[in-house]
PAZAPA-4460 file (N, C-alpha, C; in steps of 0.05 Angstrom, whole numbers, plus 32768, in hexadecimal, padded with zeros to 4 digits):
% residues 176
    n_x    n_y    n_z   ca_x   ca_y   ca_z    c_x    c_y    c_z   seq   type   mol
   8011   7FE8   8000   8000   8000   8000   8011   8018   8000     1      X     A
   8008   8029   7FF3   8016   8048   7FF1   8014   8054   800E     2      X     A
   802C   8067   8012   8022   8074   802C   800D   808A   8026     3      X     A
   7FFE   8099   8038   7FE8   80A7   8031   7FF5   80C0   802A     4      X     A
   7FE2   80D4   8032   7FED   80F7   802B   7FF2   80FC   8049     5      X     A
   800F   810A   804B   8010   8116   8066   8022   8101   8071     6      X     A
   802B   80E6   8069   8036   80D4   807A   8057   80CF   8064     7      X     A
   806C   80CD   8070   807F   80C4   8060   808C   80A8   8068     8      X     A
   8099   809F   8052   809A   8086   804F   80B6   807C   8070     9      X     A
   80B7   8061   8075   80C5   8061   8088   80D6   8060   8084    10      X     A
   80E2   805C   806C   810B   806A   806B   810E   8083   8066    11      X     A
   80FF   8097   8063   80FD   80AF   8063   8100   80BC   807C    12      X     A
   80EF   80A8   808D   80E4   80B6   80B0   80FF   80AB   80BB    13      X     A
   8110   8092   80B4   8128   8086   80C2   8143   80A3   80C0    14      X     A
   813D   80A1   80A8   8152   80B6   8098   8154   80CF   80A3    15      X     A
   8141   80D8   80B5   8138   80F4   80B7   813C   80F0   80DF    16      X     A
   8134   80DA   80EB   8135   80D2   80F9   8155   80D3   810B    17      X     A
   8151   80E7   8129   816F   80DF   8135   8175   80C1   813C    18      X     A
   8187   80BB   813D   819A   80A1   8149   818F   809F   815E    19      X     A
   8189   8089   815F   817A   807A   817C   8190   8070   818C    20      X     A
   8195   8074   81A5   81AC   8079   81B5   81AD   8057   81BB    21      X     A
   81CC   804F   81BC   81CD   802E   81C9   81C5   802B   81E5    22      X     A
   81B9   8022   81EA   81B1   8013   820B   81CC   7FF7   820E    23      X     A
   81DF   7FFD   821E   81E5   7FDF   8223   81E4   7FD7   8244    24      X     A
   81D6   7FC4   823E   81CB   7FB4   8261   81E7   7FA6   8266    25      X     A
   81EC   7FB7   827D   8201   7FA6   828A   81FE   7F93   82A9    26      X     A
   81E9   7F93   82AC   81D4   7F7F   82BD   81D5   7F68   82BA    27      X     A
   81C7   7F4F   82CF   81C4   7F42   82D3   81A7   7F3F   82D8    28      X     A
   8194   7F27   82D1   817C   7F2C   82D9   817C   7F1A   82EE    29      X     A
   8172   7F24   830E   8176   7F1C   8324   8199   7F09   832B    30      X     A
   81AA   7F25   8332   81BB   7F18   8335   81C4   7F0E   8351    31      X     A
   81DC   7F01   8357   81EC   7EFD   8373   81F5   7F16   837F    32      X     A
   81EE   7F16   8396   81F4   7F2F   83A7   81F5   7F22   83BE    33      X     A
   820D   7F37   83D0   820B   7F37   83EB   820A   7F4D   8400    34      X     A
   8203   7F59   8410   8209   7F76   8420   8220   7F72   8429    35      X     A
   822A   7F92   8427   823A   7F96   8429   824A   7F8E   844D    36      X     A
   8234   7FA5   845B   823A   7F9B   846F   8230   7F7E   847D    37      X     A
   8229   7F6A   8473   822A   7F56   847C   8242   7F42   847A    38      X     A
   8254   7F50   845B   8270   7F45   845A   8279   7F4C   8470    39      X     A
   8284   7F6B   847B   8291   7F6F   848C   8294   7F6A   84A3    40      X     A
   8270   7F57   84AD   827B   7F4C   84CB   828F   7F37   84CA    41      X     A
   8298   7F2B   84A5   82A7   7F1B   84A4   82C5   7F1D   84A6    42      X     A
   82C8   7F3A   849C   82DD   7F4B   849E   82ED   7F52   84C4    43      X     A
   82D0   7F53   84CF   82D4   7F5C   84E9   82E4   7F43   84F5    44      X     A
   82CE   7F33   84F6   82D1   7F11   84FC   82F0   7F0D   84F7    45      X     A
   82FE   7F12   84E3   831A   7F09   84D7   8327   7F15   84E8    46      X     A
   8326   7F34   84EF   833A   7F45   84FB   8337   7F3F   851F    47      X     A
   8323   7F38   852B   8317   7F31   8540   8333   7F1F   8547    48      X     A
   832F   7F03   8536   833B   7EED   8531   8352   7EE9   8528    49      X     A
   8360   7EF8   8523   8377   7EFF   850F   838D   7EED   8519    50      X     A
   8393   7EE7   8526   83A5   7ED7   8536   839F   7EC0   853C    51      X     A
   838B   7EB1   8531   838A   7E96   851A   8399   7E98   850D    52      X     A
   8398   7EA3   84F8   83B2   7EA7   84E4   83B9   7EB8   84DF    53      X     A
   83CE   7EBF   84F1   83DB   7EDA   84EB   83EB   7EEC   84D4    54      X     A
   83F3   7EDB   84BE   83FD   7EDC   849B   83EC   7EDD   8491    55      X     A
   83C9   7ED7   8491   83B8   7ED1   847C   83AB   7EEE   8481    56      X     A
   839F   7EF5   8463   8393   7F05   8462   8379   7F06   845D    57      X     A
   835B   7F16   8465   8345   7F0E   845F   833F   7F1A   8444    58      X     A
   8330   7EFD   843C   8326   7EFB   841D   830E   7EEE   841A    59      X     A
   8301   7EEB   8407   82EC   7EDE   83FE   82F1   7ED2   83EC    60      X     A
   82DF   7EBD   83E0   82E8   7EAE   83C2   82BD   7EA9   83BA    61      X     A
   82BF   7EA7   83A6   82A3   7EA5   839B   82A8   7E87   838C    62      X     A
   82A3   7E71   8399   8299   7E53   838F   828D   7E4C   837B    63      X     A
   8286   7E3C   8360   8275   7E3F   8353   8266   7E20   8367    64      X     A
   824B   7E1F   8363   8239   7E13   836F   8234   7DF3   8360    65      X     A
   823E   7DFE   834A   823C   7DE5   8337   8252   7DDF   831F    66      X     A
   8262   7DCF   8313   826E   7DD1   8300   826B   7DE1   82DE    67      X     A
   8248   7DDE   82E6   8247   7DF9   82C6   8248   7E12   82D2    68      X     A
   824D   7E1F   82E7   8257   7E34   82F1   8276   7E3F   82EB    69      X     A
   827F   7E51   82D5   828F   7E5D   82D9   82A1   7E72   82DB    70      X     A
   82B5   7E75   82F0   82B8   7E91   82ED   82C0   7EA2   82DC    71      X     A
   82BB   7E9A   82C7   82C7   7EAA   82AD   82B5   7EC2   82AF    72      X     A
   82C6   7EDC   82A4   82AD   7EF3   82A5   82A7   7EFE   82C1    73      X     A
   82A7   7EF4   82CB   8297   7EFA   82ED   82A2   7F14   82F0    74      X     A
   828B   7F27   82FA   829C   7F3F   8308   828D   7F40   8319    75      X     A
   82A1   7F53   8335   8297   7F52   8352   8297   7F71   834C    76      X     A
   8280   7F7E   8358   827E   7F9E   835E   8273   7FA0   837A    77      X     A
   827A   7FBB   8388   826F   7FC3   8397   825D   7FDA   8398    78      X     A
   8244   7FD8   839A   822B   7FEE   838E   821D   7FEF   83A5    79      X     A
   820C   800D   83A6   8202   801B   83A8   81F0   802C   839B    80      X     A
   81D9   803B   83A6   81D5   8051   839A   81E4   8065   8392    81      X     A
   81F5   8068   83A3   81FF   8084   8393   821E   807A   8393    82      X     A
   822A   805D   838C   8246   805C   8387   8245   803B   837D    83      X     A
   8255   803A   836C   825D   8019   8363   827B   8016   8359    84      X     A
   8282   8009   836A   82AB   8000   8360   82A9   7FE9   8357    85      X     A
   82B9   7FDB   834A   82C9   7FC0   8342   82D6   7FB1   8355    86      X     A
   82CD   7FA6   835A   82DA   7F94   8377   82F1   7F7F   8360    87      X     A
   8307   7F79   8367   831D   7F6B   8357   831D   7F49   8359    88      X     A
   8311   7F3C   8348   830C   7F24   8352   8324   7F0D   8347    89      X     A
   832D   7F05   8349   8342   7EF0   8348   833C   7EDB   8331    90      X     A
   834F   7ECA   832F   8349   7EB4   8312   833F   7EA2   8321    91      X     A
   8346   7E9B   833E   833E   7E83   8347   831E   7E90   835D    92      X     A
   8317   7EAC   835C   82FA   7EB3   8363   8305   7EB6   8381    93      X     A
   831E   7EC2   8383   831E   7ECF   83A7   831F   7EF1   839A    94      X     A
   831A   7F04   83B5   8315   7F19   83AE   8312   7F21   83D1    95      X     A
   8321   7F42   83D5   8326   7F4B   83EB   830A   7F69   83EA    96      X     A
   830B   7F6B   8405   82FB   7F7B   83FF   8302   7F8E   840E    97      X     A
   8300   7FAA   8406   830A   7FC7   841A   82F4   7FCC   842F    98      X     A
   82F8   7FD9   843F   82E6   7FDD   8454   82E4   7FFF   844B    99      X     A
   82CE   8002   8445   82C1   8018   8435   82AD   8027   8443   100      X     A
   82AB   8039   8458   8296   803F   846F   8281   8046   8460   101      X     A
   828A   8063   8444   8270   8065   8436   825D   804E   8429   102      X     A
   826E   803E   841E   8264   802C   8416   8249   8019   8428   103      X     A
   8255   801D   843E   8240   800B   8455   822F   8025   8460   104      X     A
   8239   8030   8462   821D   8050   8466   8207   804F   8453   105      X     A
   820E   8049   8438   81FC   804A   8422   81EA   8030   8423   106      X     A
   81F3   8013   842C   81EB   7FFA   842B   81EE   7FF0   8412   107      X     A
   8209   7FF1   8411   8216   7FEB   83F2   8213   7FC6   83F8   108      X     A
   8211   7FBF   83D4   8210   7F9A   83D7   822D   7F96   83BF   109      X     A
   8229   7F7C   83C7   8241   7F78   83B9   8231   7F6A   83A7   110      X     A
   8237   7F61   838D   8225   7F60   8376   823A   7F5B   8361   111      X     A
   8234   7F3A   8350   8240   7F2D   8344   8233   7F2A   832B   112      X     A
   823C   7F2D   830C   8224   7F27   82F6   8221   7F11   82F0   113      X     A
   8219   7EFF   8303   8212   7EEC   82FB   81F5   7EE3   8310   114      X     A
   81E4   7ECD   830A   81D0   7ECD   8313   81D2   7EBD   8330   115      X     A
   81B6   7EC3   8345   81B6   7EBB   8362   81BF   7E96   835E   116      X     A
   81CF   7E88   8373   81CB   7E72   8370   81E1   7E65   8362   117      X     A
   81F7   7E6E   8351   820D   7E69   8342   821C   7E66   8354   118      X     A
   821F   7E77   8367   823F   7E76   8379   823B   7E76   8395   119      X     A
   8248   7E6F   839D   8247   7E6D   83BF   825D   7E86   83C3   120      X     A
   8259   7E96   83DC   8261   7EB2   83DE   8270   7EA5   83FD   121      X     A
   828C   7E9C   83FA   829D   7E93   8414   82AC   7EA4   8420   122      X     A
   82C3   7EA6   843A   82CE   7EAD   8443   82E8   7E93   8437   123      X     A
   8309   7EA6   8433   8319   7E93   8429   8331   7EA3   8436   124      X     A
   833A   7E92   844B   8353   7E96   845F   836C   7E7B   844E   125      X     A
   8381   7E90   8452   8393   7E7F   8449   83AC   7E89   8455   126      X     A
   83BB   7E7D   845E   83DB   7E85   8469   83F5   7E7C   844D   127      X     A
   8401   7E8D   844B   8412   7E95   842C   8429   7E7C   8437   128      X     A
   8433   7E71   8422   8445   7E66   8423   8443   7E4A   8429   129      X     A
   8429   7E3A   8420   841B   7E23   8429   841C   7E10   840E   130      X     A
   841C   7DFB   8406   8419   7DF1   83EE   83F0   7DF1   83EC   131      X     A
   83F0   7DEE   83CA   83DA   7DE6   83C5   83BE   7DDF   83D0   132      X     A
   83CD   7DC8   83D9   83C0   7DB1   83EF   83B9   7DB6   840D   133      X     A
   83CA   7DC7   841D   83CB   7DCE   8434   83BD   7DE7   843C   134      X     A
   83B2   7DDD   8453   8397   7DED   845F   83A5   7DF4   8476   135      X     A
   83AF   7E05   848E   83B9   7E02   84A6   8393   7E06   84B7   136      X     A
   8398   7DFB   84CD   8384   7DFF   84DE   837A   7E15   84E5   137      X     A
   8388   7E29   84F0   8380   7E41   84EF   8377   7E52   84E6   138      X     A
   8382   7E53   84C7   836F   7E5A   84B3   834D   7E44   84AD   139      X     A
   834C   7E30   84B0   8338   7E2D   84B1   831D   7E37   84C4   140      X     A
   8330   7E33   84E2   8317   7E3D   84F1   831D   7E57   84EF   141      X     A
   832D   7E68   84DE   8323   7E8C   84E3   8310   7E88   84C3   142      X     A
   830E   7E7C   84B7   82FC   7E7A   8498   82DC   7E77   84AA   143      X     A
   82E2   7E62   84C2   82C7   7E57   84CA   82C5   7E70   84D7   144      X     A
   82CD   7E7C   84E9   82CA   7E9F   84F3   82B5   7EB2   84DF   145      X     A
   82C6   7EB3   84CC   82BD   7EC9   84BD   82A0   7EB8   84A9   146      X     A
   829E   7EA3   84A9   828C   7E98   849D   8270   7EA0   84AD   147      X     A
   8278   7E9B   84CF   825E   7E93   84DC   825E   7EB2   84E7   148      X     A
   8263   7EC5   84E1   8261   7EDC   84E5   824C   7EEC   84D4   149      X     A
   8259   7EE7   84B4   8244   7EEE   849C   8229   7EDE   84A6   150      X     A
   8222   7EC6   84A9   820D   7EB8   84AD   8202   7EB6   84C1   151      X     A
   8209   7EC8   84D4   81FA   7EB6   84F3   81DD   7EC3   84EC   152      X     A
   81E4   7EE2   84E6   81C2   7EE7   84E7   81AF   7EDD   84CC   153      X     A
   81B3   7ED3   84C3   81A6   7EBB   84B1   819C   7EA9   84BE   154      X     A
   81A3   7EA0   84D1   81A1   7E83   84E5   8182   7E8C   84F4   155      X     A
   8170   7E77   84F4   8159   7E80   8506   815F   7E80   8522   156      X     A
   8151   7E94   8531   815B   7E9C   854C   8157   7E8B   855F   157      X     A
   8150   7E70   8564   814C   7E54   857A   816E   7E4D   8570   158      X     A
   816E   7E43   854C   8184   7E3F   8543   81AB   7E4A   854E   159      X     A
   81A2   7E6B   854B   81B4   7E79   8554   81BE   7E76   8572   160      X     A
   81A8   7E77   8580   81AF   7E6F   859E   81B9   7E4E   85A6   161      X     A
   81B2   7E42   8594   81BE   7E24   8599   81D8   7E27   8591   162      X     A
   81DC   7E31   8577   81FD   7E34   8576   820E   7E46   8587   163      X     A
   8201   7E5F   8594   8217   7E70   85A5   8210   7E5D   85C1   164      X     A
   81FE   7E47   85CD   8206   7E3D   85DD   8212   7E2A   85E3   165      X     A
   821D   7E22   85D2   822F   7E08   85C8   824D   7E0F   85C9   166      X     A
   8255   7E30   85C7   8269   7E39   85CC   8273   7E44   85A6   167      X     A
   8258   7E40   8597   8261   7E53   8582   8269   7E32   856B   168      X     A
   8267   7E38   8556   8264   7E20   8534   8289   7E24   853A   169      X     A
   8294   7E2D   853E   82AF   7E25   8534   82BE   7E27   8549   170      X     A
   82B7   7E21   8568   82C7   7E12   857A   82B7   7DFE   858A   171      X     A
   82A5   7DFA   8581   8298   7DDC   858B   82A5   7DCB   857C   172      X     A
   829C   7DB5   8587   82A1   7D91   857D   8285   7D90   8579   173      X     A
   8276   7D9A   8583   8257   7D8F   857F   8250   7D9F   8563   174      X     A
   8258   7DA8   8557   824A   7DBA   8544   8259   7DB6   8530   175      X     A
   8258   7DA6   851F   826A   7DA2   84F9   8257   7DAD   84E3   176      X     A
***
């Protein structure tokens, strides 16, 4: 069909037409996140404890959950409303985190592009100069520290009080 009177054809209207601006989504739809300050009771937990392992430094490592999980691509940011950084994540998925006051004033999350459910979000203590294979003890129970720090208030509250009366998840025998 012809266009009518008064209407011009649509390569005319394209032609005449400004440039339609690029949108690029750099999103995730419903991605992995954690608060900020709920890392840092993990941060606290480490420095509290520090003398578990006194060479190791506190870190995190992001797990994949499953073998089609990988960290290729992954980026760690730290966001907010009114600020977002690049958190530096590692080849093997450890990654340190600054203690940032604005950041936790704002209720900044830490926020990964990839989706909820891919990674497990750990605490990763390590003492330098260890082979491969080798775990020292101390670093484990300051990992279990900073672990049950991030998570206690996750724990239902009958739950929570059975573990701080037991003497706490990572110096009982009763609690694995």
């Amino acid at each position: 069909a012809a266009p009518s009177a008064g209407t011009t054809p649509a390569s005319a209207a394209d032609a005449n037409a400004e440039p339609i601006a690029e949108v690029d989504v750099s999103a995730t739809k419903n991605p992995d996140w954690k608060r900020y300050r709920v890392m840092l009771k993990g941060i606290d937990a480490f420095d509290k404890q520090h003398v578990l392992a006194p060479q190791a430094s506190a870190r995190f490592i992001l797990k994949p959950r499953t073998a089609a999980a990988s960290l290729s691509g992954v980026t760690l940011r730290l966001a907010s409303d009114e600020q977002s950084s690049p958190i530096t994540l590692a080849e093997n998925g450890t990654f340190s985190l600054p203690r940032d006051a604005q950041a936790a004033q704002d209720n900044a999350e830490l926020m990964i592009n990839r989706k909820k459910e891919l990674f497990r979000w750990w605490p990763y203590v390590r003492s330098p100069q260890l082979a491969a294979n080798q775990r020292r003890l101390g670093d484990l129970r300051l990992e279990c520290e900073m672990f049950w720090a991030i998570h206690y208030d996750d724990l239902p509250f009958l739950a929570r009080n059975f573990v701080r009366a037991l003497g706490g998840p990572c110096k009982s025998n009763k609690v694995t």
